[in-house]
CHARMM internal coordinates of N, CA and C (Angstrom, degrees):
IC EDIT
DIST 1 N 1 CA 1.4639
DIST 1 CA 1 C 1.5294
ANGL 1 N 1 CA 1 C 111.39
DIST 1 C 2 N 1.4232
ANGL 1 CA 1 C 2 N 128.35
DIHE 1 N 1 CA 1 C 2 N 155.62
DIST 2 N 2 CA 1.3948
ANGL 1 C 2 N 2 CA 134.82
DIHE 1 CA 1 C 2 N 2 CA -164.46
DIST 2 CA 2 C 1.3319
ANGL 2 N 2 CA 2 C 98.16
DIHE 1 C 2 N 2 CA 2 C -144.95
DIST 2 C 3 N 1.7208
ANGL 2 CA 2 C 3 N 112.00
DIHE 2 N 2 CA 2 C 3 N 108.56
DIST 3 N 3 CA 1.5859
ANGL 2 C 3 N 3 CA 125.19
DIHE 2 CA 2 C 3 N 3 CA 179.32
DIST 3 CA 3 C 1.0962
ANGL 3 N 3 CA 3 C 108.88
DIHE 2 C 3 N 3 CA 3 C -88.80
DIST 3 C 4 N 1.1301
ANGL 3 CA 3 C 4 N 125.94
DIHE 3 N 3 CA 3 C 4 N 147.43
DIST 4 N 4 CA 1.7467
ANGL 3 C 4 N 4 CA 128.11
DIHE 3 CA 3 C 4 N 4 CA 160.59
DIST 4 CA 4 C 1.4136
ANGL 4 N 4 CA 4 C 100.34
DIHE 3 C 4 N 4 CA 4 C 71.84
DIST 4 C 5 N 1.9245
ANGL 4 CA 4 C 5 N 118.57
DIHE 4 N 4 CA 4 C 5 N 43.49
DIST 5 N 5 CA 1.4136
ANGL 4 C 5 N 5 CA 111.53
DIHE 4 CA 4 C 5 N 5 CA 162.66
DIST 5 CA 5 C 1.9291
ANGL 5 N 5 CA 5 C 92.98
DIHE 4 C 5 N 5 CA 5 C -104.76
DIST 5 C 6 N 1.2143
ANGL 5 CA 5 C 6 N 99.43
DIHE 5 N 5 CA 5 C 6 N 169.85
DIST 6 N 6 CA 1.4487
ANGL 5 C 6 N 6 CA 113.64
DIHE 5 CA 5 C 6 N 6 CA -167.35
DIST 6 CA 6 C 1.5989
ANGL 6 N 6 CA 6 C 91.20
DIHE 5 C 6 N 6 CA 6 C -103.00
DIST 6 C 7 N 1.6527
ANGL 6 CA 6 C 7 N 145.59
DIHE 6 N 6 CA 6 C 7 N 120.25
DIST 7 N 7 CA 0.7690
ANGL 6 C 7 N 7 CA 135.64
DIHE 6 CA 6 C 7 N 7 CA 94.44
DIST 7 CA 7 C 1.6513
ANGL 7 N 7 CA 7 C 150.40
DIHE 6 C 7 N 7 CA 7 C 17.78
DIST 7 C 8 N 1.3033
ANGL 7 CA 7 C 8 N 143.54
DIHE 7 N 7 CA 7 C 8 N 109.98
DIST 8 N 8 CA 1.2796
ANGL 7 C 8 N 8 CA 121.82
DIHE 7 CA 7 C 8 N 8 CA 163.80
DIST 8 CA 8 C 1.3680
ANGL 8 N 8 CA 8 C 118.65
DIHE 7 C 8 N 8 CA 8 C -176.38
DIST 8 C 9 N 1.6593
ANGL 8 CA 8 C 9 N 119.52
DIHE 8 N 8 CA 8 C 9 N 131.37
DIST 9 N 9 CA 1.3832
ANGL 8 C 9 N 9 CA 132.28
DIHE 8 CA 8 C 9 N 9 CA -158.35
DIST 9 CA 9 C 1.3630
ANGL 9 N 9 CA 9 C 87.08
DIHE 8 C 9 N 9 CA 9 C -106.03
DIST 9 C 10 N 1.6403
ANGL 9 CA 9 C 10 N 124.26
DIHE 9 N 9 CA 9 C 10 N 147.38
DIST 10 N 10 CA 0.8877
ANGL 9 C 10 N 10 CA 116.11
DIHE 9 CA 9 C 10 N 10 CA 174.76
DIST 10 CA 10 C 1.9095
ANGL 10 N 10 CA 10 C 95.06
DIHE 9 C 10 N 10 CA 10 C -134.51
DIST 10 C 11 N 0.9652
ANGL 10 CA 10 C 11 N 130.92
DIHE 10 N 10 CA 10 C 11 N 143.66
DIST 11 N 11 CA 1.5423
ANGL 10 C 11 N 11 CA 135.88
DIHE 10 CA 10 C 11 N 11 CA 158.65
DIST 11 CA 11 C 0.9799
ANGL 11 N 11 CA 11 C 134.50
DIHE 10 C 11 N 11 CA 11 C -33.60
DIST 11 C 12 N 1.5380
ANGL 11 CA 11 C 12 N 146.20
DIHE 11 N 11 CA 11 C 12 N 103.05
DIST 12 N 12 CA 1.6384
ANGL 11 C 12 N 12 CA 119.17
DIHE 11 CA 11 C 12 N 12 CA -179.75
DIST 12 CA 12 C 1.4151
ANGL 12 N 12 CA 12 C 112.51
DIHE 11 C 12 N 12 CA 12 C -133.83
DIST 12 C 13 N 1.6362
ANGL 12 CA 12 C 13 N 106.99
DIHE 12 N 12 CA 12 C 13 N 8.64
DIST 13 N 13 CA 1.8320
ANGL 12 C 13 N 13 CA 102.63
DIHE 12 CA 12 C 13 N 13 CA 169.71
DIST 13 CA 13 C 1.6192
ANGL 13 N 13 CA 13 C 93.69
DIHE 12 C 13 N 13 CA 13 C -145.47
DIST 13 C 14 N 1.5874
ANGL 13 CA 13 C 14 N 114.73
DIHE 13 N 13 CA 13 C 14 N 146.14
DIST 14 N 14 CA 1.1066
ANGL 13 C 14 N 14 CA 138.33
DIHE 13 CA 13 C 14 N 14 CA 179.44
DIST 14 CA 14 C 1.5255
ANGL 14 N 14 CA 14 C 103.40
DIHE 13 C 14 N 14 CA 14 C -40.06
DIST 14 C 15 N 1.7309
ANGL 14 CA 14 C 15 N 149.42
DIHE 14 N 14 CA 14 C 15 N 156.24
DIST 15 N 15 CA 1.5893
ANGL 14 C 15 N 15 CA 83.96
DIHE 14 CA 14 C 15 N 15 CA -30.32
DIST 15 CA 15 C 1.3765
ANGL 15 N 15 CA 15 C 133.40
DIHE 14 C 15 N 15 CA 15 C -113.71
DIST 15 C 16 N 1.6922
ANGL 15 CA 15 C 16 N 94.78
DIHE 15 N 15 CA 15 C 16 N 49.39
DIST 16 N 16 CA 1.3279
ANGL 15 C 16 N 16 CA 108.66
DIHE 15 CA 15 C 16 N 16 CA -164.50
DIST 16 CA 16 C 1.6346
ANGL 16 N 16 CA 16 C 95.58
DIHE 15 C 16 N 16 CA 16 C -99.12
DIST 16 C 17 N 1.2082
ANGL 16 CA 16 C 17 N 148.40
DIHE 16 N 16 CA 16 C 17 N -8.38
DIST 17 N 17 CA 1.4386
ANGL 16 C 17 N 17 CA 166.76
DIHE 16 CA 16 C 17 N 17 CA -102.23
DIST 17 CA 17 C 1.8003
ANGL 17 N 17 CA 17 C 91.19
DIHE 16 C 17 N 17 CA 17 C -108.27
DIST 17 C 18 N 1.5375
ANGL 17 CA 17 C 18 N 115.50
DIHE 17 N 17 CA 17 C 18 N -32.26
DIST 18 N 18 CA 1.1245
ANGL 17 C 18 N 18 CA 112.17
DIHE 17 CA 17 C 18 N 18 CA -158.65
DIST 18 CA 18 C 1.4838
ANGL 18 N 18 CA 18 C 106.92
DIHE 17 C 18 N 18 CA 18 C -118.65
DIST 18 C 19 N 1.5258
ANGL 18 CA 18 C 19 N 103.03
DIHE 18 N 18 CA 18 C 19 N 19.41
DIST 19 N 19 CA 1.3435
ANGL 18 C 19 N 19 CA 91.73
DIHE 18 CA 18 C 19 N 19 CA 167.58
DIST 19 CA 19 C 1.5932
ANGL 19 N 19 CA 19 C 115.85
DIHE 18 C 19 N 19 CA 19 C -134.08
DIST 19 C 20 N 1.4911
ANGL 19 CA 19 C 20 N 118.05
DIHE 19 N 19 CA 19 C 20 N 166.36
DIST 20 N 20 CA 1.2517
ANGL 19 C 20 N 20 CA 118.42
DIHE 19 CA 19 C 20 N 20 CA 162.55
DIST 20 CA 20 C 1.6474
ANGL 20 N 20 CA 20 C 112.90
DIHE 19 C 20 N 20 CA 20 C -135.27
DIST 20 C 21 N 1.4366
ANGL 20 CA 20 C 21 N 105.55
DIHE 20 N 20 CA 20 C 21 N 175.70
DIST 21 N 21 CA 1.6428
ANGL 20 C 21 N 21 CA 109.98
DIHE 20 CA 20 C 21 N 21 CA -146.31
DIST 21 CA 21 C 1.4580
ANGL 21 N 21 CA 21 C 84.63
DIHE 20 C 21 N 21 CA 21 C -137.19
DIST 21 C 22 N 1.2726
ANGL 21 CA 21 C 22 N 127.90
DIHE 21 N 21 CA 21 C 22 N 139.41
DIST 22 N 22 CA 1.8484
ANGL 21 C 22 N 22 CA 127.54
DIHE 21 CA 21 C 22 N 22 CA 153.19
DIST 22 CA 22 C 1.4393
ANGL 22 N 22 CA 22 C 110.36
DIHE 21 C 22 N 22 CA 22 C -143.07
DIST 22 C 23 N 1.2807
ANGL 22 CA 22 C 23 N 87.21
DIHE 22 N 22 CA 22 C 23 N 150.16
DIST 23 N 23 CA 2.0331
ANGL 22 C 23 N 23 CA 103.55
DIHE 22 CA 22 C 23 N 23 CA 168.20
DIST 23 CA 23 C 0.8532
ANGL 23 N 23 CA 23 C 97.97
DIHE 22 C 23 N 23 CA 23 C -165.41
DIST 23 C 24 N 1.6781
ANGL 23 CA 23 C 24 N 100.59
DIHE 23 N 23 CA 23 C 24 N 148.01
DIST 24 N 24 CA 1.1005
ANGL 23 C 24 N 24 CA 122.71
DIHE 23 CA 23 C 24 N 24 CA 151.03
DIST 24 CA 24 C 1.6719
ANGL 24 N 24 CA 24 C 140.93
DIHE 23 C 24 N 24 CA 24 C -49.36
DIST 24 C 25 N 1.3614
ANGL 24 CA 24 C 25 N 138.62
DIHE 24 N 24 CA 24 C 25 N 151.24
DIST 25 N 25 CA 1.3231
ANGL 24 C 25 N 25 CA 118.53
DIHE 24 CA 24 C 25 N 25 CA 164.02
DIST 25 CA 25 C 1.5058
ANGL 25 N 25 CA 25 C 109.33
DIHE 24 C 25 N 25 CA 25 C -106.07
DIST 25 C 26 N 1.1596
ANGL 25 CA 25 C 26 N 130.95
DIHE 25 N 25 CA 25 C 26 N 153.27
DIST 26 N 26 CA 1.4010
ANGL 25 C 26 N 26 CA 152.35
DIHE 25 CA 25 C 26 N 26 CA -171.56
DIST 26 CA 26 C 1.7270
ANGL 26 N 26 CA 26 C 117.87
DIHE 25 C 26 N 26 CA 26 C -83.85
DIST 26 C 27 N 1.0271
ANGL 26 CA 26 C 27 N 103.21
DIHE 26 N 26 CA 26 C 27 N 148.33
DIST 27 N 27 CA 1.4411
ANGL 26 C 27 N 27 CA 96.28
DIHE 26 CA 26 C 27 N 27 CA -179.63
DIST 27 CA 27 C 2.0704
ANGL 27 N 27 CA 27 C 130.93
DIHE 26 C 27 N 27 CA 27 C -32.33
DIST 27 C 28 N 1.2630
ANGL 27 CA 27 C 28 N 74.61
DIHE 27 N 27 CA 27 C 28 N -16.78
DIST 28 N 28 CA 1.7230
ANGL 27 C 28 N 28 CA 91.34
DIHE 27 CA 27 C 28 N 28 CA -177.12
DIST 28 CA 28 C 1.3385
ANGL 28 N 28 CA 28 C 113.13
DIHE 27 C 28 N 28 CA 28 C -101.96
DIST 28 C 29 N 1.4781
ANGL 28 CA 28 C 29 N 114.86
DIHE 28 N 28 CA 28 C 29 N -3.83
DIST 29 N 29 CA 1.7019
ANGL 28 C 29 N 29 CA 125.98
DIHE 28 CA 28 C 29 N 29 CA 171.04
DIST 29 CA 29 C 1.8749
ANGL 29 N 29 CA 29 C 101.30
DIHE 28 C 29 N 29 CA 29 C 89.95
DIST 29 C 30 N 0.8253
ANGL 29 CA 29 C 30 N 94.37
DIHE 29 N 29 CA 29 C 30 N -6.18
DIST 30 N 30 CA 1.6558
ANGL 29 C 30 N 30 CA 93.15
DIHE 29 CA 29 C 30 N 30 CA 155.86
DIST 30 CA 30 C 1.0666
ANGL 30 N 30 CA 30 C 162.08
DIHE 29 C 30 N 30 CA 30 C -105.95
DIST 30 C 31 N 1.4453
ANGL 30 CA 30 C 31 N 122.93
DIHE 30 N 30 CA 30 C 31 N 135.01
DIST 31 N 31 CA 1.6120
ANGL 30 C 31 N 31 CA 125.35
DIHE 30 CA 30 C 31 N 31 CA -148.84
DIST 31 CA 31 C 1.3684
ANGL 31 N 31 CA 31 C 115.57
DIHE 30 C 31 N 31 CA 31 C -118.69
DIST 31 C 32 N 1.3056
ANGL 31 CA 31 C 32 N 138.87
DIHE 31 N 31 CA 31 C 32 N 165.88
DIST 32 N 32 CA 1.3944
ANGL 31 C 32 N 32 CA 117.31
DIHE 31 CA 31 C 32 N 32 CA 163.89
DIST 32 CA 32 C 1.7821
ANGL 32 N 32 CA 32 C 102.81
DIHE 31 C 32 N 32 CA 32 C -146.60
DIST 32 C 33 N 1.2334
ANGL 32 CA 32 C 33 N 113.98
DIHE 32 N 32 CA 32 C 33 N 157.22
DIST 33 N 33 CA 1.5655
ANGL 32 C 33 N 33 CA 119.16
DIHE 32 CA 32 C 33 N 33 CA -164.68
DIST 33 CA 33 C 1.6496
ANGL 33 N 33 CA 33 C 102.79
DIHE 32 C 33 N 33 CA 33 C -124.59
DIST 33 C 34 N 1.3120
ANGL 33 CA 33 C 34 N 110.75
DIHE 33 N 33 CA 33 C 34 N 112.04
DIST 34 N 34 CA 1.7534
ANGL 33 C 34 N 34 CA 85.38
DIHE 33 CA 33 C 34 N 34 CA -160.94
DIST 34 CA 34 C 1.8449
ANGL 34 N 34 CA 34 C 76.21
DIHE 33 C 34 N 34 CA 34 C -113.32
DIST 34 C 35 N 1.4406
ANGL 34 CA 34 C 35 N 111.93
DIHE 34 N 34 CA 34 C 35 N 158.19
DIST 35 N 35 CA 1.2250
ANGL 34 C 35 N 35 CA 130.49
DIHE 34 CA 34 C 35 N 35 CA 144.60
DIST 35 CA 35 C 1.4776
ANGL 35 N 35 CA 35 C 73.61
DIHE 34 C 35 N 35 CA 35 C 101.52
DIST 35 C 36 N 1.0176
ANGL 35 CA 35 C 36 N 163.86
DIHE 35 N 35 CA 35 C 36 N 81.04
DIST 36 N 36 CA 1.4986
ANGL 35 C 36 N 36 CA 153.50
DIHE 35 CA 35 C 36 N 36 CA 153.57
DIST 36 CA 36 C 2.2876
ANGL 36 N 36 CA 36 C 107.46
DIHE 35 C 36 N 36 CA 36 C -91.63
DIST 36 C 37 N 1.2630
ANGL 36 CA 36 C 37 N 105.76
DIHE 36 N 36 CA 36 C 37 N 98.39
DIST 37 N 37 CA 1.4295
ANGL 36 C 37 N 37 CA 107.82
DIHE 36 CA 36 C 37 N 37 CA -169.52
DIST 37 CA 37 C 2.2364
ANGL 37 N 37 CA 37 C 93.93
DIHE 36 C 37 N 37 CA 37 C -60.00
DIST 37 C 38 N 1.4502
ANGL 37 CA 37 C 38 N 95.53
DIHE 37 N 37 CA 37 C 38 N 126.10
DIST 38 N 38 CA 1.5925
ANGL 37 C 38 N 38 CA 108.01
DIHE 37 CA 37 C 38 N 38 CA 176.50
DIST 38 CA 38 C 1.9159
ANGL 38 N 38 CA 38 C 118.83
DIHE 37 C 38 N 38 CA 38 C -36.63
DIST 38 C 39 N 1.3657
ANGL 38 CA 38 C 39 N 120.36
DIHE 38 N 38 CA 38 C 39 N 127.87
DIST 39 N 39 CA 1.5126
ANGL 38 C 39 N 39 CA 80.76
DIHE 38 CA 38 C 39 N 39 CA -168.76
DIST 39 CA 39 C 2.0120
ANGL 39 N 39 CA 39 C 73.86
DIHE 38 C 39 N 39 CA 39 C 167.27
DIST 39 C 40 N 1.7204
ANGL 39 CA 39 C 40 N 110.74
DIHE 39 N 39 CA 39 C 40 N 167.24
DIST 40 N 40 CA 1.5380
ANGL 39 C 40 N 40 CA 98.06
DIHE 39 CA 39 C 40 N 40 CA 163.33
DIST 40 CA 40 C 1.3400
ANGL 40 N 40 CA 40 C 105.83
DIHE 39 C 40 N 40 CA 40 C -107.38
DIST 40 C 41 N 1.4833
ANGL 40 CA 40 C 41 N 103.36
DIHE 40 N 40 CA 40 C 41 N 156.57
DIST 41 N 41 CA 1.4261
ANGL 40 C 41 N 41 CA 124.49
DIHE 40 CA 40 C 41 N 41 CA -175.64
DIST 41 CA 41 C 1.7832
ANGL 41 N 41 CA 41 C 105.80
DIHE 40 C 41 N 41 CA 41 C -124.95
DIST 41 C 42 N 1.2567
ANGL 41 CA 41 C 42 N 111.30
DIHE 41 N 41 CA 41 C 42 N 161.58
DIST 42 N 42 CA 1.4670
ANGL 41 C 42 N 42 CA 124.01
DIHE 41 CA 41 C 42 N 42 CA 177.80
DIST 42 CA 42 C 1.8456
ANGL 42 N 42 CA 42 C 93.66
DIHE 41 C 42 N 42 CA 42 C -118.38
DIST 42 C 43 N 1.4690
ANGL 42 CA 42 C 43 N 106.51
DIHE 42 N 42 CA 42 C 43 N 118.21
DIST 43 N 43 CA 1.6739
ANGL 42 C 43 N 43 CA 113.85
DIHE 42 CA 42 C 43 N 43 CA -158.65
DIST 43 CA 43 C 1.5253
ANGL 43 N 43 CA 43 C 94.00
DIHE 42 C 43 N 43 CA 43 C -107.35
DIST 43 C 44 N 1.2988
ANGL 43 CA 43 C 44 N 123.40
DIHE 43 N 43 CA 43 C 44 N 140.78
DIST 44 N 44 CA 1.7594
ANGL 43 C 44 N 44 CA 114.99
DIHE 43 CA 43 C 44 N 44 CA -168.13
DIST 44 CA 44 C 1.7685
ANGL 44 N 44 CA 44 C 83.79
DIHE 43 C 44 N 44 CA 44 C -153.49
DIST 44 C 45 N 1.4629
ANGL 44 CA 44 C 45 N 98.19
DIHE 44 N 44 CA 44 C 45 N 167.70
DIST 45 N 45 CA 1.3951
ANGL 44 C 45 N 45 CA 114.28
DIHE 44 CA 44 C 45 N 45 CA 173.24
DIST 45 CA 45 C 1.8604
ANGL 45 N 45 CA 45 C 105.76
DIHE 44 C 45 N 45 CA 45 C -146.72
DIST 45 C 46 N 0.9483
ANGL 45 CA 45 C 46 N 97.61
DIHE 45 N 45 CA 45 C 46 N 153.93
DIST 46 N 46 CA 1.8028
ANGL 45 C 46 N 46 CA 103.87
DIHE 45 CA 45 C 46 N 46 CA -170.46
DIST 46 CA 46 C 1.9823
ANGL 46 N 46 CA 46 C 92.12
DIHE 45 C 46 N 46 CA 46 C -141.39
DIST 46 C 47 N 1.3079
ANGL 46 CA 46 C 47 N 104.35
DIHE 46 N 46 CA 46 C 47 N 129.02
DIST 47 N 47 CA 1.2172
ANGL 46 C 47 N 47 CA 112.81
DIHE 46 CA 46 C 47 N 47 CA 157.56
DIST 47 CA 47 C 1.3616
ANGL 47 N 47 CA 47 C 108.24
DIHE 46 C 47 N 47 CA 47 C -178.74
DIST 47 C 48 N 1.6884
ANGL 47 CA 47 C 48 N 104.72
DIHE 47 N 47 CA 47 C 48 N 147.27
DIST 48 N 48 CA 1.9422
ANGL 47 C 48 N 48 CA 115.03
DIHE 47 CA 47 C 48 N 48 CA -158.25
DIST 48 CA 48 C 1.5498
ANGL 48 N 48 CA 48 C 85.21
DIHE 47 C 48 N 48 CA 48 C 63.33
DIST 48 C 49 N 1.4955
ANGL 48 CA 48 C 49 N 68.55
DIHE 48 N 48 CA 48 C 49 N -144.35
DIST 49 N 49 CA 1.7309
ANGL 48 C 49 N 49 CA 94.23
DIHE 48 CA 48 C 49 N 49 CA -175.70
DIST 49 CA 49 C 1.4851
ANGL 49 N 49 CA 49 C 103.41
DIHE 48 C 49 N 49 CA 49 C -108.60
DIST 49 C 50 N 1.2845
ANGL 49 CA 49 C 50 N 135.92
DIHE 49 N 49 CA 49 C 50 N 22.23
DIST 50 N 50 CA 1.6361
ANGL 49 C 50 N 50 CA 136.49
DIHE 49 CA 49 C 50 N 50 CA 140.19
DIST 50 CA 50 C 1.7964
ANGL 50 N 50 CA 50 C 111.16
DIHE 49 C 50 N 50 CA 50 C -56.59
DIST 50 C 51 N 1.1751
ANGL 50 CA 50 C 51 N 108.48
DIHE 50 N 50 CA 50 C 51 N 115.83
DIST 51 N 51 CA 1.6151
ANGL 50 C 51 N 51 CA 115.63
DIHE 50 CA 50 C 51 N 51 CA 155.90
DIST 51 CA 51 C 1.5902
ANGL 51 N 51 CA 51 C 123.06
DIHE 50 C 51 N 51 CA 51 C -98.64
DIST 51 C 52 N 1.0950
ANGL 51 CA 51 C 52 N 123.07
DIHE 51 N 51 CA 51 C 52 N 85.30
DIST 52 N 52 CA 1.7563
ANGL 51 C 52 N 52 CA 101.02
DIHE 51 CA 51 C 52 N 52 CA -172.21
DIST 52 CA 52 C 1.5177
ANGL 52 N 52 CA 52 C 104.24
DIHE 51 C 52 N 52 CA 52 C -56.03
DIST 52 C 53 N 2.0666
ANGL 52 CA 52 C 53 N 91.40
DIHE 52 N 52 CA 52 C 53 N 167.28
DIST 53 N 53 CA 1.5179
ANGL 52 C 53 N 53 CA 87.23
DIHE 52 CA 52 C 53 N 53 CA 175.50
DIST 53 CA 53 C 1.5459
ANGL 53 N 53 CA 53 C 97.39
DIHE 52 C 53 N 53 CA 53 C -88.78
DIST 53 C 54 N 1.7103
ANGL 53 CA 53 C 54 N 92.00
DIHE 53 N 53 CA 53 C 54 N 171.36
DIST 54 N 54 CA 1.7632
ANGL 53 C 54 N 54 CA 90.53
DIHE 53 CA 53 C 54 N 54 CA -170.15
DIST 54 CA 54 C 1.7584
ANGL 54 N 54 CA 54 C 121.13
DIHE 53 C 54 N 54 CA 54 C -88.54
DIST 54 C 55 N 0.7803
ANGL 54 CA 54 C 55 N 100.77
DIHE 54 N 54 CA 54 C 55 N 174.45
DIST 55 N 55 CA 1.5570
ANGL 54 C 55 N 55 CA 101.30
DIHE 54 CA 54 C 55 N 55 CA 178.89
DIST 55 CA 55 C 1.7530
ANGL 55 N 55 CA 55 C 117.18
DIHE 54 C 55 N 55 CA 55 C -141.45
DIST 55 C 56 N 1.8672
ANGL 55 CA 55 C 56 N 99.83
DIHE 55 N 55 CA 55 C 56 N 166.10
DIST 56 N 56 CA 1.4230
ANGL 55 C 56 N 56 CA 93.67
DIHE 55 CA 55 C 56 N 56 CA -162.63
DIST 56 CA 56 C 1.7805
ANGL 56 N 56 CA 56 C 93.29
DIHE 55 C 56 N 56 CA 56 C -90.33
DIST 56 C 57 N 1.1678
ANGL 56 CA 56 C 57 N 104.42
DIHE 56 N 56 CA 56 C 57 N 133.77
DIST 57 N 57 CA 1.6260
ANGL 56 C 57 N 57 CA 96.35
DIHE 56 CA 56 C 57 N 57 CA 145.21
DIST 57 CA 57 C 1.7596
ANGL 57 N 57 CA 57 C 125.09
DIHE 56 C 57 N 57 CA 57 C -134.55
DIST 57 C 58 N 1.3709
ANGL 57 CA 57 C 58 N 95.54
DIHE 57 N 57 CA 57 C 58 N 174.10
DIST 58 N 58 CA 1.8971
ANGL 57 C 58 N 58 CA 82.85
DIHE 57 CA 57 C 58 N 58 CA -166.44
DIST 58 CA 58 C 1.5689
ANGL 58 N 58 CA 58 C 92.02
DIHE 57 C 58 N 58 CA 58 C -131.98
DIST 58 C 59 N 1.5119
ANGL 58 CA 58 C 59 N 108.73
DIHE 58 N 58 CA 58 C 59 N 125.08
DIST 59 N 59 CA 1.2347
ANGL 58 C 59 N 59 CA 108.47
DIHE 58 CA 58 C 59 N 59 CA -167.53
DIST 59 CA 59 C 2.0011
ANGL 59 N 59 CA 59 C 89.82
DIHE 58 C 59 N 59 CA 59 C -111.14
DIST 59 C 60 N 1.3920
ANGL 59 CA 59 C 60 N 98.04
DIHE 59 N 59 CA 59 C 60 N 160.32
DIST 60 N 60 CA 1.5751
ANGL 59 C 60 N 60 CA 116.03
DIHE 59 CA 59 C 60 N 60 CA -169.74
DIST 60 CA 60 C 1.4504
ANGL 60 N 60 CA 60 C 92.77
DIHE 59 C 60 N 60 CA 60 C -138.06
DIST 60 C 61 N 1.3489
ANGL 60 CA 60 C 61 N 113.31
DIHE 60 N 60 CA 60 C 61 N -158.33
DIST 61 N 61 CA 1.5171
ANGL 60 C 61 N 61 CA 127.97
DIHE 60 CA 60 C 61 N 61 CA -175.82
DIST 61 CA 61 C 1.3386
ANGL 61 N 61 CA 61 C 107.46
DIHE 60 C 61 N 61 CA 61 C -98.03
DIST 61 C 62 N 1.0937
ANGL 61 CA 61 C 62 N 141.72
DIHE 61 N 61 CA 61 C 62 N 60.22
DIST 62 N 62 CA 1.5749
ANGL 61 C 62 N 62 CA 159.00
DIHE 61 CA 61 C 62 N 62 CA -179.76
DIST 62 CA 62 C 1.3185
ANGL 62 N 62 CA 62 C 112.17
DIHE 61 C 62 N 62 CA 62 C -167.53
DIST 62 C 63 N 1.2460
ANGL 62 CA 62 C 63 N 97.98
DIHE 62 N 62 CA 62 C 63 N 161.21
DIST 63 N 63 CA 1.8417
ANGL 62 C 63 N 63 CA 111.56
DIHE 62 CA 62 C 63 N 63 CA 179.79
DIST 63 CA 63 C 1.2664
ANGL 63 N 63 CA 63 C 94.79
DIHE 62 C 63 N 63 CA 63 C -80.02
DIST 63 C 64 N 1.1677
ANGL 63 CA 63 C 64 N 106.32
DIHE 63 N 63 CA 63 C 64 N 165.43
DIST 64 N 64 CA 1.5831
ANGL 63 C 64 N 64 CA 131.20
DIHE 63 CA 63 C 64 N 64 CA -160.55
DIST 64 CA 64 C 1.7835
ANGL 64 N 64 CA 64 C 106.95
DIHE 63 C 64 N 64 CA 64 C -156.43
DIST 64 C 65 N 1.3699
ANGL 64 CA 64 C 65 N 103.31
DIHE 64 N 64 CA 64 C 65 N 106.39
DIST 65 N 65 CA 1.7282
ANGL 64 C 65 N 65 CA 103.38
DIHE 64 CA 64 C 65 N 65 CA 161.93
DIST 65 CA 65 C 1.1767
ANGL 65 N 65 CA 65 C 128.50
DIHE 64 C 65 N 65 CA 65 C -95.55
DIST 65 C 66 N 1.6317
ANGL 65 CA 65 C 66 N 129.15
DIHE 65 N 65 CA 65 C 66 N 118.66
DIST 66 N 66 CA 1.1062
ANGL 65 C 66 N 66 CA 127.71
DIHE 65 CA 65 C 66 N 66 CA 175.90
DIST 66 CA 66 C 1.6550
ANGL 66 N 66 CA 66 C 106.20
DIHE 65 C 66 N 66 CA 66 C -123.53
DIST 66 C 67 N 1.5914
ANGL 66 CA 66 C 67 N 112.84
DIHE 66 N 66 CA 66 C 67 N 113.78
DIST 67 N 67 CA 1.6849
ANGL 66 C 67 N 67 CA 120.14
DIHE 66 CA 66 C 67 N 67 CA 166.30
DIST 67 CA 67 C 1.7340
ANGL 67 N 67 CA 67 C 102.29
DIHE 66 C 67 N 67 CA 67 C -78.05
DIST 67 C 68 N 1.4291
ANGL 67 CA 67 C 68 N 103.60
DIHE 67 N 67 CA 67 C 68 N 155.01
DIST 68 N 68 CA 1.7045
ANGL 67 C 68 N 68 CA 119.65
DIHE 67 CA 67 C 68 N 68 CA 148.46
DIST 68 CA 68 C 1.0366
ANGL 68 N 68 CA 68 C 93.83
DIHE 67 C 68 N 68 CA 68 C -115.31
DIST 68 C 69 N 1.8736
ANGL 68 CA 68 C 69 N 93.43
DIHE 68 N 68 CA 68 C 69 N 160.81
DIST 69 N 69 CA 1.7311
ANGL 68 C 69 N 69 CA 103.63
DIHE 68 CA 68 C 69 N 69 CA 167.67
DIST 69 CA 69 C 1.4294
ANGL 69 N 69 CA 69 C 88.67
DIHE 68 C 69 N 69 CA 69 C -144.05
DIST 69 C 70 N 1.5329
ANGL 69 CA 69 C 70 N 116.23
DIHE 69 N 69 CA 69 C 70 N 147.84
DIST 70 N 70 CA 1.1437
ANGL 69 C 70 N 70 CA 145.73
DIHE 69 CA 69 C 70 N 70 CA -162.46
DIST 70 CA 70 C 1.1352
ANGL 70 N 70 CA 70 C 114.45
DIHE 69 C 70 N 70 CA 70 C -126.31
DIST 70 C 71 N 1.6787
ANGL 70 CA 70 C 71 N 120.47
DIHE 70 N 70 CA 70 C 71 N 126.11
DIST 71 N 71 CA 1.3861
ANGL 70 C 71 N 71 CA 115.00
DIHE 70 CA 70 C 71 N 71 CA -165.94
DIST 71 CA 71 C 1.0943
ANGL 71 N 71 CA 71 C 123.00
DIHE 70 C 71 N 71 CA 71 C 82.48
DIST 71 C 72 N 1.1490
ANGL 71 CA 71 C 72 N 142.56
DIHE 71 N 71 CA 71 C 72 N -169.44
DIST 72 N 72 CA 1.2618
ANGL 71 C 72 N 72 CA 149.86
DIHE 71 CA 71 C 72 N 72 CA -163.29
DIST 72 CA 72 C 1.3777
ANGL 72 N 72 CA 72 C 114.41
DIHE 71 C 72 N 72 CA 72 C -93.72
END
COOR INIT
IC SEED 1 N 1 CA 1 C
IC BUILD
């Protein structure tokens, strides 16, 4: 697990386009994003000096789990 990485959804089609979302993860590497308006996002994580590359996800009216893994 990876504490104190930053989280973050960012917007990239109408009419979610104009927003972005962050959290933190917790000592246990977990985060949660509540209220995320339905729409696709480009999902990234930053911690140290690791940047993952980003990825698409498409959020709807349900929860949605997405892990990273870091390293090998």
């Amino acid at each position: 697990p990876i504490g104190k990485a930053e989280v973050t959804l960012t917007g990239i089609t109408p009419p979610s386009s104009l927003r972005r979302y962050t959290a933190d993860t917790n000592a246990k590497g977990r985060y949660e994003l509540r209220y995320v308006m339905p729409g696709t996002y480009v999902w990234s994580l930053d911690w140290k000096n690791y940047s993952s590359p980003p990825r698409l996800v498409v959020v709807g009216n349900r929860p949605v789990r997405r892990d990273f893994r870091v390293g090998r």
